[in-house]
N, CA, C and O of each residue as an XYZ file, in Angstrom:
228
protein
N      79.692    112.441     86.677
C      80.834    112.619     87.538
C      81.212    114.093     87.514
O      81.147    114.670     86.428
N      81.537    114.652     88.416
C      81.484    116.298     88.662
C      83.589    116.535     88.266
O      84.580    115.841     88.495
N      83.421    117.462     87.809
C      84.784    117.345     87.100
C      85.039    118.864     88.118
O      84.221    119.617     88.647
N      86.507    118.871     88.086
C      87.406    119.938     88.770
C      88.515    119.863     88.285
O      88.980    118.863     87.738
N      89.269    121.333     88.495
C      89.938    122.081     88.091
C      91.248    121.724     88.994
O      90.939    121.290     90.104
N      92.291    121.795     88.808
C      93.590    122.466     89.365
C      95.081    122.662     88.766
O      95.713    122.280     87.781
N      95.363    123.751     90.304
C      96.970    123.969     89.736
C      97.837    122.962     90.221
O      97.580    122.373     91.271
N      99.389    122.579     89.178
C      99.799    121.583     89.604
C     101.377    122.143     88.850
O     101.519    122.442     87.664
N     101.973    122.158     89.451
C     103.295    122.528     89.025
C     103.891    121.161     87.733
O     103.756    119.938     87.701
N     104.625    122.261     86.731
C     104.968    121.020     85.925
C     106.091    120.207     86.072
O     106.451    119.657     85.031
N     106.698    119.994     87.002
C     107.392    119.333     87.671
C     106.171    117.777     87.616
O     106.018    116.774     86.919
N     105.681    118.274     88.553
C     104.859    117.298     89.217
C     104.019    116.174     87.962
O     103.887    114.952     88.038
N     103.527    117.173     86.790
C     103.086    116.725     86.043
C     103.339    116.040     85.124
O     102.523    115.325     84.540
N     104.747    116.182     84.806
C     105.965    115.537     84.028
C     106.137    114.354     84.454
O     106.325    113.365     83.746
N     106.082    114.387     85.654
C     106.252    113.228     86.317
C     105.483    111.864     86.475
O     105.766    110.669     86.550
N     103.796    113.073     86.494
C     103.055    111.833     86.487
C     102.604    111.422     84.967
O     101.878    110.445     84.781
N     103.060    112.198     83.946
C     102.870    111.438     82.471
C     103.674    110.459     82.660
O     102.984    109.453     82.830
N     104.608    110.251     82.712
C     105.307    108.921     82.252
C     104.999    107.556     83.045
O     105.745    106.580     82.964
N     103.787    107.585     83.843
C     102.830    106.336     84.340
C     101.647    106.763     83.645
O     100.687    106.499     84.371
N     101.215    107.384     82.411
C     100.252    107.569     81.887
C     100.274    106.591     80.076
O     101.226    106.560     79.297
N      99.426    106.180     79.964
C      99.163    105.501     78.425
C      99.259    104.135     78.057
O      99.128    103.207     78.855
N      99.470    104.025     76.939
C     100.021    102.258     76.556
C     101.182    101.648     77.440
O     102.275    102.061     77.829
N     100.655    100.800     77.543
C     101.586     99.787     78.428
C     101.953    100.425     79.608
O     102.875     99.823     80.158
N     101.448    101.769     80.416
C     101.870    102.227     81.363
C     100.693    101.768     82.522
O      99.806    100.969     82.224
N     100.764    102.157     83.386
C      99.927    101.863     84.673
C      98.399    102.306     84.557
O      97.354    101.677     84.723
N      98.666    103.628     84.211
C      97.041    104.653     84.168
C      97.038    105.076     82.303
O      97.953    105.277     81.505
N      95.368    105.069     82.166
C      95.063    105.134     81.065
C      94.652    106.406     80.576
O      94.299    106.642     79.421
N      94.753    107.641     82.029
C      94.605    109.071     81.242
C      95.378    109.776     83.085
O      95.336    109.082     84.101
N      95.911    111.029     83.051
C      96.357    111.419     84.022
C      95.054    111.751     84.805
O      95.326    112.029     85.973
N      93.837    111.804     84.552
C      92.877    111.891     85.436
C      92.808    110.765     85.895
O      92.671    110.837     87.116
N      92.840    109.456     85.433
C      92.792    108.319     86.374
C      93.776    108.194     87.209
O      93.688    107.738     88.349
N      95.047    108.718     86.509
C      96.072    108.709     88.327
C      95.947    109.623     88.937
O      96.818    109.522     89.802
N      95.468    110.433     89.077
C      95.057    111.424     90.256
C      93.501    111.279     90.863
O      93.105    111.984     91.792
N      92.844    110.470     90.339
C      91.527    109.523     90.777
C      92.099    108.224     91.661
O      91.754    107.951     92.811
N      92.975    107.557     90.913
C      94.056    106.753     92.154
C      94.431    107.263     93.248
O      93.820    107.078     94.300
N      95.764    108.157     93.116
C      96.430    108.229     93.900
C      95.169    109.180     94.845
O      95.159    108.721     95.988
N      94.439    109.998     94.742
C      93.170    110.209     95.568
C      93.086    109.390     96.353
O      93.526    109.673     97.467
N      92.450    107.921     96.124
C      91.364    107.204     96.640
C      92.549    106.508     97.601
O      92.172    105.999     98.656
N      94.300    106.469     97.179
C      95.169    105.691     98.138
C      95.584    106.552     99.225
O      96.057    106.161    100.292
N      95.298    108.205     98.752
C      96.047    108.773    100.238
C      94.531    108.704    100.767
O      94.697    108.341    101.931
N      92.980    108.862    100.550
C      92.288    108.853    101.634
C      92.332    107.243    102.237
O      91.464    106.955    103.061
N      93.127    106.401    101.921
C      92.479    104.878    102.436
C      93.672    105.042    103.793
O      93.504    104.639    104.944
N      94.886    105.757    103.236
C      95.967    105.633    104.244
C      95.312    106.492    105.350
O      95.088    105.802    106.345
N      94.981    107.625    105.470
C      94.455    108.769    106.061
C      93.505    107.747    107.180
O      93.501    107.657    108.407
N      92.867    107.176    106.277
C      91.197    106.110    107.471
C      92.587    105.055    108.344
O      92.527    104.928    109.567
N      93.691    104.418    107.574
C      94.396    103.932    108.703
C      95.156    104.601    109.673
O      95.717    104.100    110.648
N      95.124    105.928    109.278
C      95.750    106.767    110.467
C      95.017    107.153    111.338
O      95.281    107.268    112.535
N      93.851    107.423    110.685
C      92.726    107.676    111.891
C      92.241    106.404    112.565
O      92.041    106.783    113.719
N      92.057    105.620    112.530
C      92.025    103.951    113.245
C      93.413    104.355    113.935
O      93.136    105.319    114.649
N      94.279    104.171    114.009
C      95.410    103.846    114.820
C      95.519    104.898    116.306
O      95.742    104.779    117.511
N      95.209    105.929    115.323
C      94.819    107.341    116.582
C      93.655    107.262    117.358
O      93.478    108.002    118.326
N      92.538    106.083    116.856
C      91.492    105.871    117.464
C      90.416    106.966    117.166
O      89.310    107.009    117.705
N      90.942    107.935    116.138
C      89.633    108.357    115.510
C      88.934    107.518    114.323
O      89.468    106.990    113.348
N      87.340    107.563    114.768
C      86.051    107.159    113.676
C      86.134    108.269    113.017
O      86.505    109.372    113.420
N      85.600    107.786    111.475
C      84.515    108.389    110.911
C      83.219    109.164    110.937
O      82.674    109.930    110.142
N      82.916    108.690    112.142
C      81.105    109.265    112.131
C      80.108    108.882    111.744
O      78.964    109.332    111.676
N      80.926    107.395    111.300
C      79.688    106.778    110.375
C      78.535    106.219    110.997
O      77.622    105.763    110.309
């Protein structure tokens, strides 16, 4: 799996620890930003369907 880098204000990051660990939702903050990834591109494919843009597939 190809790993990357970024900047992220600690605001933001603060934020997303506390859905991170035991008994929380995500089991490392790379998996919620591997989530929340994969939910804004799924919303993005229903925006493009609605606008009547394809993929290309």
């Amino acid at each position: 799996m190809p790993k990357i880098s970024l900047d992220m204000p600690n605001e933001l990051l603060d934020d997303l620890k506390l859905h991170v660990g035991d008994e929380h939702k995500f089991v490392s903050v790379a998996d919620a930003i591997r989530t929340a990834c994969r939910k804004m591109l799924d919303q993005l494919d229903e925006v493009d369907l609605r606008h009547g843009r394809t993929k290309g597939e």
